[in-house]
C-alpha positions, -999 to +999 in steps of 0.1 A: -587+085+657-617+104+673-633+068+681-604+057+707-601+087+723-640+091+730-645+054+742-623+053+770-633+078+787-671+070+782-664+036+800-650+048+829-675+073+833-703+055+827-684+029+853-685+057+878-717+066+875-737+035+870-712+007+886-694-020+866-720-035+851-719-008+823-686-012+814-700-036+789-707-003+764-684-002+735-681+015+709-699+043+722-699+074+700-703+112+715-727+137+695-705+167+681-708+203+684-690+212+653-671+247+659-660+241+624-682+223+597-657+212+578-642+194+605-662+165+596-666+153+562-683+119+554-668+104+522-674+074+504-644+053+500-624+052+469-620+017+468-651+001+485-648-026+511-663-059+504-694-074+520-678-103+528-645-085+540-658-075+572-666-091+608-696-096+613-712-097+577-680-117+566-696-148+588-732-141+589-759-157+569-787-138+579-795-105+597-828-093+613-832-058+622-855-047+653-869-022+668-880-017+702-887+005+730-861+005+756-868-016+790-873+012+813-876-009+845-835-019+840-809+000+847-795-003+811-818-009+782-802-034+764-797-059+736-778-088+749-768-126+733-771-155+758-756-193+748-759-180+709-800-166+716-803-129+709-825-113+739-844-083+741-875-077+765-895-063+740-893-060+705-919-041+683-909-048+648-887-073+630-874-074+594-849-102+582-828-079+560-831-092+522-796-090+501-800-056+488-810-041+521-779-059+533-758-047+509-772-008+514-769-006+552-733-026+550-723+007+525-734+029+551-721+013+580-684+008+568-678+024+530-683+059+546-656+075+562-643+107+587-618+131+562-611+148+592-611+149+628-623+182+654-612+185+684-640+202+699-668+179+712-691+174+744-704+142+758-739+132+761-754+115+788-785+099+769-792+064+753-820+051+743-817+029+715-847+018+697-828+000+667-803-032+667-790-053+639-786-090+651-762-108+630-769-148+625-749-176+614-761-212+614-792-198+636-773-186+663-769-150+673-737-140+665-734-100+674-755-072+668-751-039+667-775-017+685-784+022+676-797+053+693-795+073+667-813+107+682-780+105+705-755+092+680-743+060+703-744+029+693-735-004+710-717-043+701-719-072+717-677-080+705-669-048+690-661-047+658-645-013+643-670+016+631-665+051+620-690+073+626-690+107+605-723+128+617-738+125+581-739+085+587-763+092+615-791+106+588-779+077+564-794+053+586-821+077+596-833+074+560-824+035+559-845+027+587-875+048+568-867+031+536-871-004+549-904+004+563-903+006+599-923+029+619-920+066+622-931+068+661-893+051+664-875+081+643-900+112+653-873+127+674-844+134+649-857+162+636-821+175+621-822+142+591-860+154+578 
């Protein structure tokens, strides 16, 4: 599966470069240079999974969607949970994610699916998130799921298994527009206009 074998070695490089503290990255996806376009398809599933099938949305009871501009004085911009509290240094927008908004981002995010896998692919150095799903349950941050999507990366707090096809990447390019959030956050993807 193309997700396995682009995590590991994004960890240990990102180890390398940065020191250990950044080993706390995963499920970090590469953007693809497609040689050949048909490499990739992005496919609905035939029989859809459930929203209550899947970690984390199987145990949350709410989730609030941010976004943000990423801490440049750190060495990693990051989302991170502390004793159940979601933290982030600052946040710009928040939306608690009513049960059809739910519903449309959980399609994106897990009934989409790769057909098939390239092989050819280069790694990219740049992250700067400026989206992050926190999931809730009982009040307490549970996980979240944060998204650069001008890079295609994205980051958990306990990772839970995603597949990213590039056509998911404009999917939630055009959820994050639907819901309402700000352009200024989305002005660089200029390939999901």
């Amino acid at each position: 599966m193309r997700f396995h074998v682009i995590t590991i070695p994004l960890i240990f490089w990102s180890s390398f470069l940065f020191g250990q503290n950044d080993t706390l990255i995963v499920g970090v996806e590469t953007e693809i240079e497609e040689v050949d376009s048909g490499n990739y398809d992005c496919v609905y599933l035939e029989q859809p999974l459930e929203l209550d099938s899947i970690y984390p949305l199987s145990i949350s009871d709410s989730i609030v969607l941010h976004t943000f501009w990423p801490n440049e004085d750190a060495d990693y911009p990051s989302s991170e949970i502390d004793e159940d509290v979601f933290l982030l240094s600052v946040i710009e927008q928040s939306l608690t994610l009513n049960l059809t908004q739910t519903e449309n981002v959980f399609d994106i995010l897990f009934n989409y699916k790769t057909t098939k896998f390239g092989t050819d692919f280069f790694e990219t150095m740049c992250y700067n998130p400026h989206h992050v799903f926190v999931f809730y349950e009982n009040g307490k941050a549970i996980d979240y799921l944060e998204l650069c999507v001008g890079c295609e990366k994205y980051k958990t707090h306990i990772k839970f298994d995603l597949d990213f096809c590039p056509e998911k990447w404009c999917m939630l390019y055009h959820y994050f527009n639907s819901v309402g959030l700000d352009h200024k956050f989305l002005e660089d993807v200029n390939r999901c206009k």
